[in-house]
N, C-alpha and C positions, 0 to 999 in steps of 0.2 A: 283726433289728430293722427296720422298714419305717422310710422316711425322717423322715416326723414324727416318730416315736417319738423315735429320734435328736435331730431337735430340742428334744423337750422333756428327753431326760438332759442334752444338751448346757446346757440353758439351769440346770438343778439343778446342774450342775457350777459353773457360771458365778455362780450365785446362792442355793444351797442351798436346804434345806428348804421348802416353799412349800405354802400351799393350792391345789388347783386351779383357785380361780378367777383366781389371781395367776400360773400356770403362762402357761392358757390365753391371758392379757390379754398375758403376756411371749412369747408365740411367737405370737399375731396369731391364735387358733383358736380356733373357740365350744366352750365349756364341755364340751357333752355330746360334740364329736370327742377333744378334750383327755382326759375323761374314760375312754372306748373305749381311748383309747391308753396313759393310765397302767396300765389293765385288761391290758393286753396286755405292757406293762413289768413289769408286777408277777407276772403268771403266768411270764413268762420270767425272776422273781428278779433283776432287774435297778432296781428299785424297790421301798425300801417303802412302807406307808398304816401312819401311827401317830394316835395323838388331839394334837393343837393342845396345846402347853400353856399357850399363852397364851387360849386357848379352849376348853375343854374339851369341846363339843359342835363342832367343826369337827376336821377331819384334814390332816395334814400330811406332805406326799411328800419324801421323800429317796432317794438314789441309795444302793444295797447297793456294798459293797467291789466285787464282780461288776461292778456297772455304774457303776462310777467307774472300773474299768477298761480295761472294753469302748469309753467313752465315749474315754480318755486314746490309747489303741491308735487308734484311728477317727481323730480328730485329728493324731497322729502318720503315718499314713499320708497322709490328705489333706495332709499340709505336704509328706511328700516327693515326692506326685505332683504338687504345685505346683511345689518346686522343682526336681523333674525336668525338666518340661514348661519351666521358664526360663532351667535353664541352657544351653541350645540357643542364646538370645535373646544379639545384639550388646548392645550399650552402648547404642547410639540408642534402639534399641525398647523396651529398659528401662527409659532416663528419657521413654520417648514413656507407656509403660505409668503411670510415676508423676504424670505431670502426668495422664494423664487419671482418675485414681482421683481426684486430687487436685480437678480439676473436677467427678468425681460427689459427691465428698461437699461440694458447695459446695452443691449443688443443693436 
């Protein structure tokens, strides 16, 4: 799965069922890359495209068991090669790490 792609299972895990335009708008990508890349989620069964049913001419993306999987695995690996990569790290660097997360997201 190329890295967008990932982002946008990621973001259907995080928020389910979605129209593309709502996908696109949640992972920061214009429509027609959004688009390409569900195309490529969905040839790889890792997405479907069903009809809106709160719309019946618009379509609505959801993540296949496959790629709610794939999605959960991905996650799980990136935690432990985070917490790999910290638990090397003293005490200091660690609260030097949380204050400065803590001033990015002030920003």
């Amino acid at each position: 799965m190329p890295p967008a792609g990932f982002h946008i299972a990621r973001w259907l895990l995080a928020f389910g069922p979605s129209r593309t335009s709502d996908i696109a708008e949640g992972v920061a990508m214009d429509r027609s890359a959004a688009s390409r890349l569900i195309d490529a989620l969905r040839a790889a069964r890792l997405v479907r495209v069903e009809v809106d049913p709160s719309d019946r001419r618009a379509n609505s993306i959801r993540l296949t068991a496959a790629g709610r999987r794939h999605v959960v695995r991905a996650l799980e690996w990136k935690s432990g090669v985070f917490h790999d990569r910290l638990s090397t790290w003293n005490e200091r660097d660690l609260e030097n790490l949380g204050h400065l997360i803590a001033k990015l997201n002030e920003s």
